[in-house]
C-alpha beads as a LAMMPS data file, in Angstrom:
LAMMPS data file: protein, C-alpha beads

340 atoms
339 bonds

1 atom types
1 bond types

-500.0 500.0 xlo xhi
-500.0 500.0 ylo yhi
-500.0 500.0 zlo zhi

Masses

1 110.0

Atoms # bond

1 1 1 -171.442 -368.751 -80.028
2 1 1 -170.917 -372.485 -81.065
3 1 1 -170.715 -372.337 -84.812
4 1 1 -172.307 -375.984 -85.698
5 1 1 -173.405 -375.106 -88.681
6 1 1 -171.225 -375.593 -92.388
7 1 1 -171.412 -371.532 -93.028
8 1 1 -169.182 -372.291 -96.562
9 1 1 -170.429 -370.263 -98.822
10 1 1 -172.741 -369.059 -97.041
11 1 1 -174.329 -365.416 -96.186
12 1 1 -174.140 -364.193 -92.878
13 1 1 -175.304 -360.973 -91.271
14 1 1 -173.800 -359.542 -88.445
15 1 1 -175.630 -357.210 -85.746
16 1 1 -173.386 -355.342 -83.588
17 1 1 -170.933 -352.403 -83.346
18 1 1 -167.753 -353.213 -85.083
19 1 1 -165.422 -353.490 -81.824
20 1 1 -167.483 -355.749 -80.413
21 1 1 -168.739 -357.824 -83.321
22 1 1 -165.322 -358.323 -84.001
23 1 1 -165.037 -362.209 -82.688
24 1 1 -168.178 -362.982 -84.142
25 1 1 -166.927 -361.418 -87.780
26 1 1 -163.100 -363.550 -86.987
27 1 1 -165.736 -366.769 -86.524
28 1 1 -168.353 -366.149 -89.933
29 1 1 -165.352 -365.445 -91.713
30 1 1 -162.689 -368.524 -91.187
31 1 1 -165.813 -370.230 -91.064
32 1 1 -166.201 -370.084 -94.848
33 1 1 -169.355 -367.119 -94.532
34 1 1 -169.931 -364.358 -96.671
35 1 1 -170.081 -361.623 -93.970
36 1 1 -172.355 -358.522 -94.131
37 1 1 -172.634 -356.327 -91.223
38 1 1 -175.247 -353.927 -89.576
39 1 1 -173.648 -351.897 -86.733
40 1 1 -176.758 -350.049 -85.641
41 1 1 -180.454 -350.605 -86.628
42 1 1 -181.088 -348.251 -89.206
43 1 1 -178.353 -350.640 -91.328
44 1 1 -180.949 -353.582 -91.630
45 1 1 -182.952 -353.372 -94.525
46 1 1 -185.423 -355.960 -94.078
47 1 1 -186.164 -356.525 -97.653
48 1 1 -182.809 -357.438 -98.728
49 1 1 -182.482 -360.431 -96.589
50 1 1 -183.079 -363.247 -99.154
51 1 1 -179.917 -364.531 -99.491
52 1 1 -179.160 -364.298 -95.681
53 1 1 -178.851 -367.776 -94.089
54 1 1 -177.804 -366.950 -90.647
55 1 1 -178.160 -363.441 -87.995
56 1 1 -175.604 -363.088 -85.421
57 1 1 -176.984 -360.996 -83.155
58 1 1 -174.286 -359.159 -80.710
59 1 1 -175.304 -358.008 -77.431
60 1 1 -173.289 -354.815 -77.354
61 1 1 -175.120 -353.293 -74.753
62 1 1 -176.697 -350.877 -77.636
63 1 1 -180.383 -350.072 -77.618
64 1 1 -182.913 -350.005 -80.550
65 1 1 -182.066 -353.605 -81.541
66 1 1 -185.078 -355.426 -79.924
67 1 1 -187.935 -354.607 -82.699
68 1 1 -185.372 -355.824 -85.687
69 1 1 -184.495 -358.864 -83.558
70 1 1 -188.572 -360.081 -83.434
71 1 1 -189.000 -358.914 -86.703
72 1 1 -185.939 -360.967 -87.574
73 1 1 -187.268 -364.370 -85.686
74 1 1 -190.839 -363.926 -87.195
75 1 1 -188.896 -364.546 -90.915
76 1 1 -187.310 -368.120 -91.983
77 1 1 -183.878 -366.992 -90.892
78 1 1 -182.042 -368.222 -88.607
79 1 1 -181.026 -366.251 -85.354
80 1 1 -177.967 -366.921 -83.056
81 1 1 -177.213 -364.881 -80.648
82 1 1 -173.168 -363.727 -79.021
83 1 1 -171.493 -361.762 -76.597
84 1 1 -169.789 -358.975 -76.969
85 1 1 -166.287 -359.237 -77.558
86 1 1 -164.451 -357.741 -74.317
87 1 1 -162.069 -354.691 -74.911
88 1 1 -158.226 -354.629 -74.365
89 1 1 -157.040 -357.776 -72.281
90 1 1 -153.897 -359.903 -72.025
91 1 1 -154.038 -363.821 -71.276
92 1 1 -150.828 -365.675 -70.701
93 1 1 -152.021 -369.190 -71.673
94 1 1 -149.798 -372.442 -70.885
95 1 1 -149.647 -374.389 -73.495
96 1 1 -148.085 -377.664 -71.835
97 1 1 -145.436 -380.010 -73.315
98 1 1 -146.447 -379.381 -77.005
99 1 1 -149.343 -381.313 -77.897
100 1 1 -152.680 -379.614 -78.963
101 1 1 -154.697 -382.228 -76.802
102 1 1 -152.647 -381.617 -73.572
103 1 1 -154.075 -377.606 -73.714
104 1 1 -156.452 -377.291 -70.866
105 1 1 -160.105 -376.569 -71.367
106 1 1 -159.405 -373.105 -70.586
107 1 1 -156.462 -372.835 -72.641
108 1 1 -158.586 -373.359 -75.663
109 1 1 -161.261 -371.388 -74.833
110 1 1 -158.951 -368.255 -74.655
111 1 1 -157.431 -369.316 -77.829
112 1 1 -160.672 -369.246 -79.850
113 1 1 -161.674 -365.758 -78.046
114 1 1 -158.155 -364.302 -78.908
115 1 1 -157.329 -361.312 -82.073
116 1 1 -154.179 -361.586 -82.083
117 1 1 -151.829 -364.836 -80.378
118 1 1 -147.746 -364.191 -79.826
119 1 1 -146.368 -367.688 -79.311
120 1 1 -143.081 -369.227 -78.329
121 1 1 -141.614 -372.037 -80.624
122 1 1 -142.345 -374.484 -78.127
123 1 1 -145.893 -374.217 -77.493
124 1 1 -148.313 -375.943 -79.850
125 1 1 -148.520 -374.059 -82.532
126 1 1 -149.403 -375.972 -85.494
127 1 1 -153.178 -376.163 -85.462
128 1 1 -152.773 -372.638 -84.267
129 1 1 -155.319 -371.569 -87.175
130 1 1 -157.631 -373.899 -86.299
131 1 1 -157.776 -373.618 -82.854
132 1 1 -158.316 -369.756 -82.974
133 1 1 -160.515 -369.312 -85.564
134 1 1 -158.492 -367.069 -88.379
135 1 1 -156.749 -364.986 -84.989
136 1 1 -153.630 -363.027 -86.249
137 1 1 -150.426 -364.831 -85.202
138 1 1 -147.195 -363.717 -84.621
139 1 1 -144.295 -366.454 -83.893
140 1 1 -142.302 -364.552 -80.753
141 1 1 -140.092 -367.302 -80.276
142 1 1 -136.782 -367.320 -79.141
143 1 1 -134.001 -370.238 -80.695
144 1 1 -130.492 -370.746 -78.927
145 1 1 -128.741 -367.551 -80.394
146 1 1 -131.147 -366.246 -82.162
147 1 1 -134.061 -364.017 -80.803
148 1 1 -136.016 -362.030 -83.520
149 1 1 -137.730 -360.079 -80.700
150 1 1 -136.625 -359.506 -77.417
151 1 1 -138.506 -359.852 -73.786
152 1 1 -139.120 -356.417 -73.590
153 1 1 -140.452 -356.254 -77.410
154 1 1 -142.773 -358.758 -76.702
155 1 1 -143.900 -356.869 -73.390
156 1 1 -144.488 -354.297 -75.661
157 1 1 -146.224 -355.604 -78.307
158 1 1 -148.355 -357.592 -75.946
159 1 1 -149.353 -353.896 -74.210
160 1 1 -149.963 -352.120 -77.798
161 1 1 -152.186 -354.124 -79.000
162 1 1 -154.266 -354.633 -76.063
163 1 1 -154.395 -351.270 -75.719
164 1 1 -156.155 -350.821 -79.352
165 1 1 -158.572 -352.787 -77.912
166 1 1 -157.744 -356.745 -78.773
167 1 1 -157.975 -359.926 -76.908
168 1 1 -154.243 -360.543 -76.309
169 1 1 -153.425 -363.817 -76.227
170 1 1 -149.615 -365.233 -74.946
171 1 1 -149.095 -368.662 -75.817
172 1 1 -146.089 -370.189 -73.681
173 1 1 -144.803 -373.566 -73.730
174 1 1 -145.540 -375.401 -70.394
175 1 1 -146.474 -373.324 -67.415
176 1 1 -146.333 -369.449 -67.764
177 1 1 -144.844 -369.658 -64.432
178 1 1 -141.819 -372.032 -64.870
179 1 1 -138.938 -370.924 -66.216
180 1 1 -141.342 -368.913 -68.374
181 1 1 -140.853 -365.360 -68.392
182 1 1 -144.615 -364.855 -67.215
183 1 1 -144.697 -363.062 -64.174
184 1 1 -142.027 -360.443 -66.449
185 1 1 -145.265 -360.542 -68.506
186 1 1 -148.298 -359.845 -65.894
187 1 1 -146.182 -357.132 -64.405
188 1 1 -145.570 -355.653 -68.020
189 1 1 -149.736 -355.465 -68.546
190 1 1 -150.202 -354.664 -64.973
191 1 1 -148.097 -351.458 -65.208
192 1 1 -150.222 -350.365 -68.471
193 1 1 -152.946 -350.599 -66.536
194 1 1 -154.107 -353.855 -68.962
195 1 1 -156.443 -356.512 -67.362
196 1 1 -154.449 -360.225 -67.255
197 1 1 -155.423 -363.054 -66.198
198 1 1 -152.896 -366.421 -66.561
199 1 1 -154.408 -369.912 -67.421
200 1 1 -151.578 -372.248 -66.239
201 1 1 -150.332 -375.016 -68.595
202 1 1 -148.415 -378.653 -67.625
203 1 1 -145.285 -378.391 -66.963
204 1 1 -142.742 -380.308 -68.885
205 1 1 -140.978 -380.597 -65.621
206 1 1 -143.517 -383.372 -64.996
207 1 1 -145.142 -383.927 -68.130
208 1 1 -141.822 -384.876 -70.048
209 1 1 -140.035 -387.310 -67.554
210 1 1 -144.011 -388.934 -67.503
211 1 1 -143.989 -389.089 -71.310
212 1 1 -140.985 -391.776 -70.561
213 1 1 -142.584 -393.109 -67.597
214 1 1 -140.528 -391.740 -64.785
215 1 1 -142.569 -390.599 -61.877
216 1 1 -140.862 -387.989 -60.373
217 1 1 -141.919 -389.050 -57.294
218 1 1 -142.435 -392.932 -55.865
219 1 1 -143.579 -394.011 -51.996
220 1 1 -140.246 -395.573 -50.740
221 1 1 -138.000 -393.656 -53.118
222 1 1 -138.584 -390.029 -53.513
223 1 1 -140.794 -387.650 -51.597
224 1 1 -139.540 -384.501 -53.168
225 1 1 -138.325 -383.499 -56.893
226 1 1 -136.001 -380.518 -57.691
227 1 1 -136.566 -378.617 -60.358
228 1 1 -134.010 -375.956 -61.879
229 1 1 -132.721 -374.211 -65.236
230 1 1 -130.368 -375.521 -67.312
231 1 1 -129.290 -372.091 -68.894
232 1 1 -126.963 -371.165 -66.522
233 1 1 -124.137 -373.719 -64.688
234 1 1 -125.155 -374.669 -60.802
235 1 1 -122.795 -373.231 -58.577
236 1 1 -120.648 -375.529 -56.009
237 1 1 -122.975 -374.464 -53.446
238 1 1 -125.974 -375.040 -55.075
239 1 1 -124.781 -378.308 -56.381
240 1 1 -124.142 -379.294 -52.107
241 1 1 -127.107 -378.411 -51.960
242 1 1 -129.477 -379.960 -54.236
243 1 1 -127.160 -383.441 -53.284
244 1 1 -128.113 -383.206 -49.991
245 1 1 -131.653 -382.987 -50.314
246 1 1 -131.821 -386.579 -52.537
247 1 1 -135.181 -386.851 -54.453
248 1 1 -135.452 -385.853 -57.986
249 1 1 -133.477 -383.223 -59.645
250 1 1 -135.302 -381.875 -62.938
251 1 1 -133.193 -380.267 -65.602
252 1 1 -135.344 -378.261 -67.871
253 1 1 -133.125 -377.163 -71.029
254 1 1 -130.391 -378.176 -69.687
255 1 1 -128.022 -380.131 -72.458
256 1 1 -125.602 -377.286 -72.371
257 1 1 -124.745 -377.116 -69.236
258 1 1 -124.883 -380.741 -68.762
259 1 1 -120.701 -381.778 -68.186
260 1 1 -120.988 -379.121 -65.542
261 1 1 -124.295 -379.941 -63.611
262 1 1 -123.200 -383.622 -63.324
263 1 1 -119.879 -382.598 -62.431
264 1 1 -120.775 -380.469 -59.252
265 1 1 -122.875 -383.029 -58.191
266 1 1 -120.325 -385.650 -58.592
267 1 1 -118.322 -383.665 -56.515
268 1 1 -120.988 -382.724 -54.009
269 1 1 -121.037 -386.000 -53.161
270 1 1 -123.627 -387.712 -55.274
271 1 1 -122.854 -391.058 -56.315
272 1 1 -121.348 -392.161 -59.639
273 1 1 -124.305 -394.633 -60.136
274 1 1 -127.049 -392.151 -60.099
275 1 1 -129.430 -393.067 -62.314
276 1 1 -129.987 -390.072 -64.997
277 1 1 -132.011 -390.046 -67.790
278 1 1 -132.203 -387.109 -70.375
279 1 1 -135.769 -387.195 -72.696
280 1 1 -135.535 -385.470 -75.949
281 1 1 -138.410 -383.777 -77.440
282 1 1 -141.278 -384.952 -75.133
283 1 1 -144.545 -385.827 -76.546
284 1 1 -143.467 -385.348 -80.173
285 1 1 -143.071 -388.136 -82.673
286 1 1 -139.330 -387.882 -82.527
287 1 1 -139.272 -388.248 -78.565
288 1 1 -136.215 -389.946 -77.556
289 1 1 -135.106 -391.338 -73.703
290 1 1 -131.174 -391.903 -73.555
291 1 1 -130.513 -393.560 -69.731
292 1 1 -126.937 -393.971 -68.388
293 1 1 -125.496 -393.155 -64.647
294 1 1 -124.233 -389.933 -63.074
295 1 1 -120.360 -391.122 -63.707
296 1 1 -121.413 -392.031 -67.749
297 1 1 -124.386 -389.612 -68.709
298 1 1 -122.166 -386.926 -70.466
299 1 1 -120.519 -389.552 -72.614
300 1 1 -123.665 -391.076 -73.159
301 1 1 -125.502 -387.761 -74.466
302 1 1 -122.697 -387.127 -76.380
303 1 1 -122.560 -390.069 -78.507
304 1 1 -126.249 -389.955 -78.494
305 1 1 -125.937 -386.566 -80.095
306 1 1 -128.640 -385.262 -77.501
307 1 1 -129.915 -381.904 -77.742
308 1 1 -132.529 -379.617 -76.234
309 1 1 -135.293 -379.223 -76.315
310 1 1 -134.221 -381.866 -73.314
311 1 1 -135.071 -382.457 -69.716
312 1 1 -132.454 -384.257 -67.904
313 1 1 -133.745 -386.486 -64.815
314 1 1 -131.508 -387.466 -62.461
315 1 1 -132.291 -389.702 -58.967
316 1 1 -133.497 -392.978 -58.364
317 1 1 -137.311 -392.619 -60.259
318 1 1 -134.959 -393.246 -63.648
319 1 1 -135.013 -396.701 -62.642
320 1 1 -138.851 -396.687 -62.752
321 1 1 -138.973 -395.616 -66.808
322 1 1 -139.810 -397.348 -70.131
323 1 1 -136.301 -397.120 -71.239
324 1 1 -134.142 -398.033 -68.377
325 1 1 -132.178 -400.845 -69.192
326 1 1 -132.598 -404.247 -67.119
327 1 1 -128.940 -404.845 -66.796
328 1 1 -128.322 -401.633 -65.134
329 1 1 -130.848 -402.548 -62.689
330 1 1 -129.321 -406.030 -61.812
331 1 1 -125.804 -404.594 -61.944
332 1 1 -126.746 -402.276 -59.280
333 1 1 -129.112 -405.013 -57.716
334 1 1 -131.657 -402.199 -57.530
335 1 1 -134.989 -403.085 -56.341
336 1 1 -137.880 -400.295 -56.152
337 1 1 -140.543 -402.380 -54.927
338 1 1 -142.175 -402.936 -57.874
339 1 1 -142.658 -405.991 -60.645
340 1 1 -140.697 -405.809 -64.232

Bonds

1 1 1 2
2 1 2 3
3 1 3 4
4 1 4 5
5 1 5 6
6 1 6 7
7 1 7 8
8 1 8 9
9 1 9 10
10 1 10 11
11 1 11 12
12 1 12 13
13 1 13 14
14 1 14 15
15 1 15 16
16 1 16 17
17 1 17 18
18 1 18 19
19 1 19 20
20 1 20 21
21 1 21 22
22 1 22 23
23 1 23 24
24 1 24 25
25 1 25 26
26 1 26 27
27 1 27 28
28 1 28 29
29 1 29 30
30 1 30 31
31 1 31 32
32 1 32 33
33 1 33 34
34 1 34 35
35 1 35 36
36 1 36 37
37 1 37 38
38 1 38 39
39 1 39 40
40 1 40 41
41 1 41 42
42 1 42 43
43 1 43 44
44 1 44 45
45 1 45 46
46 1 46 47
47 1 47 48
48 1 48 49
49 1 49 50
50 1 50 51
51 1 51 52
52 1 52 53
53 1 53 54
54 1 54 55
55 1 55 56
56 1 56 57
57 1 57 58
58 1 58 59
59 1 59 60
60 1 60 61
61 1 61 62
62 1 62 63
63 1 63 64
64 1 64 65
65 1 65 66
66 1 66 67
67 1 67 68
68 1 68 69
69 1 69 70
70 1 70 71
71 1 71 72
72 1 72 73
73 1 73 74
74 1 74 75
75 1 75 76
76 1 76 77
77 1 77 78
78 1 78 79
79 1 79 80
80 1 80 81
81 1 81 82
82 1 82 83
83 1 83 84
84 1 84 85
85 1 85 86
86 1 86 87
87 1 87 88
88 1 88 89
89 1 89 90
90 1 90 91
91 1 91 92
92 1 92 93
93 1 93 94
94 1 94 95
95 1 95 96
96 1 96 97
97 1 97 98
98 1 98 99
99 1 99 100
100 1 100 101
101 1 101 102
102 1 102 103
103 1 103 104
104 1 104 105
105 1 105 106
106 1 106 107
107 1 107 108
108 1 108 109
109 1 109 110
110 1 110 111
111 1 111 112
112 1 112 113
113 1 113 114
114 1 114 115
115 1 115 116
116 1 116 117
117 1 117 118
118 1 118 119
119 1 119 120
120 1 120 121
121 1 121 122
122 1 122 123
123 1 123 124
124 1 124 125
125 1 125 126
126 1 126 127
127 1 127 128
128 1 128 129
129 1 129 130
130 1 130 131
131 1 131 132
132 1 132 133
133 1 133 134
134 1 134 135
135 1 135 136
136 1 136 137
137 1 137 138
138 1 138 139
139 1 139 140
140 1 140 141
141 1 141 142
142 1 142 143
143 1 143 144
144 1 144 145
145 1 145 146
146 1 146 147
147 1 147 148
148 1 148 149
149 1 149 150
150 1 150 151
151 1 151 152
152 1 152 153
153 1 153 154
154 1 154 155
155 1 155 156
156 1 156 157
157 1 157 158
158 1 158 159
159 1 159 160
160 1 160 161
161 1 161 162
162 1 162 163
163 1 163 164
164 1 164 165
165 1 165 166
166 1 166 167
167 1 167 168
168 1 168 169
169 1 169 170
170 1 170 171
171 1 171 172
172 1 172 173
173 1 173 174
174 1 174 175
175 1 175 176
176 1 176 177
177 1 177 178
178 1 178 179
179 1 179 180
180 1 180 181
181 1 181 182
182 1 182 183
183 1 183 184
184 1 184 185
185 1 185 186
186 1 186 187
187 1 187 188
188 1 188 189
189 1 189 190
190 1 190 191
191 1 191 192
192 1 192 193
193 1 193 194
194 1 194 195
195 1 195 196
196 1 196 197
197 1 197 198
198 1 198 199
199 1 199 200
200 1 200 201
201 1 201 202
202 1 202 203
203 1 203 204
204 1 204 205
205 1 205 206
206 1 206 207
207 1 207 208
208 1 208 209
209 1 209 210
210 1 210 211
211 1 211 212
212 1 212 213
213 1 213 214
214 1 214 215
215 1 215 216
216 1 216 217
217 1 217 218
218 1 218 219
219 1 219 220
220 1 220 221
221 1 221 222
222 1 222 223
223 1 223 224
224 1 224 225
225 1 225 226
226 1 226 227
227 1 227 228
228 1 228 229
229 1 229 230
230 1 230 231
231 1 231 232
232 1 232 233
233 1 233 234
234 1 234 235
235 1 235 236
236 1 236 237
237 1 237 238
238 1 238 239
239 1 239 240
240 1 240 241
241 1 241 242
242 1 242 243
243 1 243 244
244 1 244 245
245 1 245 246
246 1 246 247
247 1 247 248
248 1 248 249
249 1 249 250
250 1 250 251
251 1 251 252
252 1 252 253
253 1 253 254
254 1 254 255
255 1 255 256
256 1 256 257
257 1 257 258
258 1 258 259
259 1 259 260
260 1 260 261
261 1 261 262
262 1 262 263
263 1 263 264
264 1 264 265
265 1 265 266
266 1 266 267
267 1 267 268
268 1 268 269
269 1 269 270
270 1 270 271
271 1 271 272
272 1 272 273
273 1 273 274
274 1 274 275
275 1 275 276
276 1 276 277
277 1 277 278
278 1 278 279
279 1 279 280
280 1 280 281
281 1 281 282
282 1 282 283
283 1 283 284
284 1 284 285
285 1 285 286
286 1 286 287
287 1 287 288
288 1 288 289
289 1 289 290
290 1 290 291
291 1 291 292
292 1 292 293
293 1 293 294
294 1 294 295
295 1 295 296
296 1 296 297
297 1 297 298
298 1 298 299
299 1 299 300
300 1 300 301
301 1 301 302
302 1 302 303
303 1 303 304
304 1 304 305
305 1 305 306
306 1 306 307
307 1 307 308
308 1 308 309
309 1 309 310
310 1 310 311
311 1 311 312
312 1 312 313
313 1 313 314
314 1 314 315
315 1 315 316
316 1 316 317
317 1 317 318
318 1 318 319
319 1 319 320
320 1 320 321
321 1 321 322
322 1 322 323
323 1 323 324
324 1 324 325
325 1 325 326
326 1 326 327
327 1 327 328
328 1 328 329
329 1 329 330
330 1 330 331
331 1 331 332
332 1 332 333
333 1 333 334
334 1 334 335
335 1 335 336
336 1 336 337
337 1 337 338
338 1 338 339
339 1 339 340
């Protein structure tokens, strides 16, 4: 139901059983309405309609409804009719690098169907109200040392309350599926027998390095791109590894184990003049690029006070950003093939 009408104020009846009239009463009611409700047929009193400006009409699947309905539509009111609200589901929703107008199509859809949203601090969760039309919300976010709920009491949270019957949604920062906990999360709802579904989100493996104009890939440059958690330090042999592929390595979160990734590459055999960038707080108004080399990034971040959230970028496609400095370029009498 697309509520293009100003309902402030206004009187609004509501035709349906209560579980699944329950969107349509969420809607009316942020909306600004003055909500009664009719659950089965017998409830409408015709001749107490006066003040009524608008009848949502649910189609609950519930039979006797059909003579009120054209009894309804023969009066001056206006009808509008909505689905049912669907029983007990979970939807893991990615909500990309932060900003409300990078959520897909999709993303919003499930957000304006939802009862109840659990969200991580670094999805895009300002507008939340807005966007879900008066939805409960519960901030399930974890902060560096501090996690007022853990994985599993999310996973459980997530399972009560779609099991009493509420659109569940799970708001993640990103892509459920990177470095996001989401497949912990399916299996959760799969296991209590829950429908879920997962609408995927952009990553900020991409998204963030884009927001300062690195490609992670270029023709001529880099055919492949690397990405990998910061939480935890590479091992040697990982760090051989990833310098032996080239391309671009991706860093997501990873400030605090910076010293240490640049280090084992160093070592692996990656060259001092590396090109690495780190990007600070993509897509926000406080988004920050610091660029240095693979032999000078650590000292750079740390004067720069960097911090997460961060994505480090490290390989040639640095070269290619807004914030890479020209003299770095000529020092290293880099040339990518393209103008300046």
């Amino acid at each position: 139901m697309n509520l293009d009408l100003d309902l402030t104020g206004s009187t609004v009846l509501i035709l349906g059983t209560a579980h699944s009239a329950r969107r349509a009463l969420r809607r009316c009611t942020h909306a600004g309405a003055v909500v009664r409700t009719a659950h089965t047929p017998a409830d409408v009193d015709l001749a107490s309609l006066d003040d009524v400006r608008l009848v949502v009409a649910v189609d609950d699947c519930q039979g006797g409804w059909d003579e009120v309905l054209v009894r309804l539509r023969q009066t001056h009111l206006v009808v509008r009719e909505d689905a049912a609200a669907p029983g007990g589901q979970v939807i893991l929703v990615g909500g990309g690098p932060g900003q409300d107008e990078l959520l897909t199509v999709a993303g919003r859809q499930a957000l304006a169907d939802a009862d109840v949203v659990l969200y991580d601090r670094l999805a895009p969760h300002e507008n939340l109200a807005e966007l879900t039309h008066g939805a409960e919300l519960v901030d399930v976010g974890k902060r560096p040392g501090h996690h007022a709920i853990t994985q599993r009491g999310i996973e459980d949270l997530m399972v009560d309350r779609a099991r009493a019957g509420e659109t569940v949604v799970r708001l993640k920062g990103g892509d459920p599926y990177v470095f996001g906990r989401g497949s912990e999360e399916v299996a959760a709802a799969r296991e209590a027998g829950i429908p879920v579904r997962v609408i995927p989100g952009i990553t900020s493996a991409v998204s963030v390095p884009a927001a300062a104009g690195i490609p992670v890939t270029h023709r001529e440059v880099s055919r492949l791109f690397t990405v990998i958690s910061g939480h935890v330090p590479l091992t040697a042999s990982e760090c051989e590894h990833l310098a032996g592929l080239g391309g671009t390595i991706v860093v997501l979160m990873g400030i605090g184990t910076m010293h240490q990734t640049l280090t084992g590459l160093r070592r692996a055999g990656m060259t001092t003049e590396m090109p690495v960038a780190v990007v600070e707080r993509g897509y926000s108004m406080n988004q920050r690029t610091t660029c240095s080399t693979l032999g000078e990034a650590t000292s750079a971040a740390t004067l720069a006070a960097c911090s997460n959230p961060a994505v480090l970028v490290i390989g040639e496609v640095v070269r290619l950003g807004h914030d890479w400095p020209r003299e770095l370029t000529e020092l290293a009498g880099a040339s990518l093939g393209v103008s300046g």
